[in-house]
N, C-alpha and C positions, 0 to 999 in steps of 0.2 A: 910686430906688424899686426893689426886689427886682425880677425878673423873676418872673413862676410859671412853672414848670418840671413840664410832666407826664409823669410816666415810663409808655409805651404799652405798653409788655413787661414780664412779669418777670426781676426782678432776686432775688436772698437777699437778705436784709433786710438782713444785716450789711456787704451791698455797699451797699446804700439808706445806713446808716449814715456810711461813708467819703465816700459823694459828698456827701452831709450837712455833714459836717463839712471835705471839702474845698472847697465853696462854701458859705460860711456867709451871704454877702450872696444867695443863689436862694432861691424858696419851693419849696419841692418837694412835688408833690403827687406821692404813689404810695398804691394802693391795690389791691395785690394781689387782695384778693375779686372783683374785676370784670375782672381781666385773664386773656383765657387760660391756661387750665392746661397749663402744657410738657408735654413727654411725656417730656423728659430734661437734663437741666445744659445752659443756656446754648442751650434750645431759646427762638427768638422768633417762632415762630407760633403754636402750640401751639392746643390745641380751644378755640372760644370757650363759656363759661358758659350758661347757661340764666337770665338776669339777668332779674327779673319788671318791671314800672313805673318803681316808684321808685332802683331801682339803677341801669336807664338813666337814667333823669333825672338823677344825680348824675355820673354818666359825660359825661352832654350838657353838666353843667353847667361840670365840668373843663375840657371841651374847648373853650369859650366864653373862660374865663379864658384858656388855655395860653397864652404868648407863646413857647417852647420846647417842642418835646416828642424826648423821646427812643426812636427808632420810629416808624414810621407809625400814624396810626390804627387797631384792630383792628375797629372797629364797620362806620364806613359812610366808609372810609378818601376816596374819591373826592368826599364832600362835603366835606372841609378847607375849602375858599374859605366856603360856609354856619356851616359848625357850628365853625370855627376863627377869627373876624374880625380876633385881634389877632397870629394865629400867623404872628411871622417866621423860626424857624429850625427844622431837624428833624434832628437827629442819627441819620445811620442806623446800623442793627450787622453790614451785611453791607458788602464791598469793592466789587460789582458792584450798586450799585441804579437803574442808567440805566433798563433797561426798566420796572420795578417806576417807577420816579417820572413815566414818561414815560405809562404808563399810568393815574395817578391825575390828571395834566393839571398834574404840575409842568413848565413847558415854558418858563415865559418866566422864571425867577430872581425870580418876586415875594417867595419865601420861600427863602432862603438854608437850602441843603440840605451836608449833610458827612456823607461817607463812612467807615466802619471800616476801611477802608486802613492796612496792617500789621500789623492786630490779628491777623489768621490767619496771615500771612506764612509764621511756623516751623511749625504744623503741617501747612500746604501742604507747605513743602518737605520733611517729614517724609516724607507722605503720597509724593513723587516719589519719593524716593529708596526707602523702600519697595517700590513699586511698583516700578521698575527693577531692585531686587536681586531680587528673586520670579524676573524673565525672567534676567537675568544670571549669578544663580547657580544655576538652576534647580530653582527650589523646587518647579515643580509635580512633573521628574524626581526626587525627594526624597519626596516624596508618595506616588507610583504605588510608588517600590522598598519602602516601610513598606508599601503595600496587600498587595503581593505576598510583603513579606516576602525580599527578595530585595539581598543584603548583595552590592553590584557596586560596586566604586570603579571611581575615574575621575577626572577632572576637567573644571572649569569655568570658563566666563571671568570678568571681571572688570571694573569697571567704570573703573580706572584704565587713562589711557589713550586713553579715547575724548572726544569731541569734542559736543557741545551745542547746538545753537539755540534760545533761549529765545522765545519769540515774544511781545513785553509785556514789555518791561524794566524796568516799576514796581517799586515795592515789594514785592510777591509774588514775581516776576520775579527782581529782585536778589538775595532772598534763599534763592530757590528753586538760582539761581548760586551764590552762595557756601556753600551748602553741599555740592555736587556738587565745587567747587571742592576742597575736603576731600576728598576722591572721586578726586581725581588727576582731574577731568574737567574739559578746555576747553571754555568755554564764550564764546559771540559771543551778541550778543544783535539787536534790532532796538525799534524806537522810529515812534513817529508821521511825528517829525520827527528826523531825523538828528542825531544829538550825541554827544559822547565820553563814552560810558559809566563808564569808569576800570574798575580793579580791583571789582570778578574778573573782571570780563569782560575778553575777550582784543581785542574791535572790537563794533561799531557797525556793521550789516551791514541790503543792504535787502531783504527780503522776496520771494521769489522761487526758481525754480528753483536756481541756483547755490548757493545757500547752503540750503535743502533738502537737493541731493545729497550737500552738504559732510560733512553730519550724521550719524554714528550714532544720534542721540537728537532728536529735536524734541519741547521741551513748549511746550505752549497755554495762556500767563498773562495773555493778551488781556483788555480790556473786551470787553461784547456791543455794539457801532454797528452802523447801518449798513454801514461800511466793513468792516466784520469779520465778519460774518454771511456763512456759505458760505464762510471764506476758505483751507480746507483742501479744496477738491473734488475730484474725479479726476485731474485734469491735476496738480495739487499732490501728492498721494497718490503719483501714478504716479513725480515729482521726485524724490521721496524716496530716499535709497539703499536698494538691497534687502538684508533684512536688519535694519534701521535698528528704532529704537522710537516708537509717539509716546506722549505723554502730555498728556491734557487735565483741566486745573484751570480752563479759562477758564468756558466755558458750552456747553452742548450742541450750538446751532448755530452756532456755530464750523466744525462738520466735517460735512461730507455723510456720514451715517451710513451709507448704502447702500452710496455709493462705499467707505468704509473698512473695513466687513464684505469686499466683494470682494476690495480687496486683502488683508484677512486671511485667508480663505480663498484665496487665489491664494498666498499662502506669500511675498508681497511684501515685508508687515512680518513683522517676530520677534513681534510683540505689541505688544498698545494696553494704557494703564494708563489708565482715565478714571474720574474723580470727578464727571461729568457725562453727560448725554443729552440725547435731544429723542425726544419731549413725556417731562415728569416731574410724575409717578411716571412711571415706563418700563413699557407695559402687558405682562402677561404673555406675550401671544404675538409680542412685536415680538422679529424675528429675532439682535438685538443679546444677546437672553440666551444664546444659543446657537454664537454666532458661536467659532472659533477663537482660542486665546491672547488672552483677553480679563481683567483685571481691572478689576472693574466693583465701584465707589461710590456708593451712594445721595445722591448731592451731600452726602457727612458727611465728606469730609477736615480739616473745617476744624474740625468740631464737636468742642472738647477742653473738659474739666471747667475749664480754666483761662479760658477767653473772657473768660468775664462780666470777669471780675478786668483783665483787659488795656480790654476798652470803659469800665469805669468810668474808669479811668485816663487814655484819651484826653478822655470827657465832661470829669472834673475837668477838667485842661487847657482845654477846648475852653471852656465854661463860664464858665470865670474870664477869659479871652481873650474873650470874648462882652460882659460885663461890664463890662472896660476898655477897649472899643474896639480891641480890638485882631485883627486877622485870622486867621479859624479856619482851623485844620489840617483837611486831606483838601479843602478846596471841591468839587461836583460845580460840572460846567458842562452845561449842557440841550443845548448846541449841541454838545459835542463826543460827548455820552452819558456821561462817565464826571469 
């Protein structure tokens, strides 16, 4: 028997299309007119509708059917267990959805949950490298001489050469490494659990002071747990070499904001590149806008016109493996958060 498959976000039709026709044994139910309106390509929260009776009803009615959905619910997402009876699997579109499932009270794996893990991967590490050339070859010095109009050579450093801590050796992670790799830049990584990472990375290192100081560069491509929340604080900050860069793609509490304002103002670090904060949106008067050598992301690193095209891609995949019994790519696990 078909699965019904309901798609919770939009999609372009002509994406609707290929998953279509790349599972042809799924019933796909989409119906764009009831899903929020993005605000931009490959946006999935986006404003919800002004939907009168009958459009919710038809909305409640999908969601009764769905034995799949792609998305979380946009309606009244934390009734799943009520308004979802037959729903065993939920395909997310983001990398990071521990807290987001941990808060709707997916906690015990009654509904097999899979993550967009490596969908963003390259424009993460786009976003890194980016953001490290800005401070390296200094872009903002670049800037200030156009303002003033003020034609002074010189020179600047270079990012071959220096040396890496990845923190979150995933997917992201890896391929956040290999292309710094590109970069003439060594890179060590670290992992939950200790294991030979291989090529690009240079080792498999633990977590901590030593290998902190080790680093010109430390990026943040953590899950948010428990174990990882706060796990950049002062005393880590301060581990740091001076001089040094960090860059966070993980999630905003990751890092004691306060603590790493200080050191940015204390001239500790060269500069933070963050595609992340805490709380978001980031309110206007939090001191973080203002902070020294800071490039700051509205958590949109990952957000490329290309997404959607890569989630369809894993769903087909994931979908057809769903179908044949056979074991889906990305699994979250509740107990580990990611």
């Amino acid at each position: 028997m078909s699965p019904h498959v309901l798609m919770a976000s939009y999609l372009e039709p002509e994406l609707v299309q290929r998953l279509r026709a790349g599972v042809p044994r799924a019933e796909i139910h989409y119906a764009p007119e009831l899903l929020p309106v993005p605000g931009f390509r490959s946006d999935h929260r986006g404003t919800p509708r002004e939907l009168d009776a009958g459009q919710l009803g038809t909305w409640h009615s999908l969601l009764g059917r769905a034995e799949v959905m792609f998305d979380f619910d946009w309606w009244q997402p934390e009734c799943w267990r009520k308004n979802s009876p037959n729903l065993k699997w939920v395909q997310g579109t983001s990398a990071g959805i521990g807290a987001r499932a941990a808060a709707l009270g997916f906690t015990d794996d009654a509904v097999a949950l899979t993550t967009a893990a490596g969908v963003h991967a390259r424009a993460l590490a786009e976003f890194v490298v980016a953001g490290l050339l800005h401070f390296v070859r200094d872009v903002p010095g670049l800037q200030r001489g156009m303002a003033d109009r003020d034609w002074k050579t010189g020179a600047s450093a270079t990012l071959r050469g220096r040396k890496a801590l990845i923190v979150g050796a995933g997917s992201i992670g890896r391929e956040v490494a290999r292309t710094l790799d590109f970069f003439g830049v060594d890179c060590i990584g670290t992992t939950r659990t200790p294991r030979d990472l291989g090529r690009p990375f240079g080792a498999c290192v633990e977590f901590g002071p030593a290998a902190l100081g080790a680093a010109d560069i430390v990026v943040l491509a953590c899950p948010l747990t428990h174990e990882t929340r706060g796990l950049l604080g002062a005393e880590q900050l301060a581990a740091m070499k001076p001089g040094s860069l960090l860059v966070n793609i993980a999630r905003g509490e990751v890092v004691d904001q306060r603590a790493l304002i200080a050191f940015l103002e204390a001239g500790h670090l060269s500069g933070a590149v963050l595609d992340v904060a805490h709380p978001e949106p980031l309110p206007a008067g939090n001191p973080l806008w203002s902070a020294p050598n800071v490039l700051l992301s509205p958590h949109t690193a990952a957000n490329v016109w290309t997404e959607n095209e890569r989630l369809v891609e894993l769903f087909v995949d994931n979908l057809n493996r769903y179908i044949d019994g056979q074991p889906l790519r990305n699994p979250y696990d509740s107990a580990r958060g990611y």
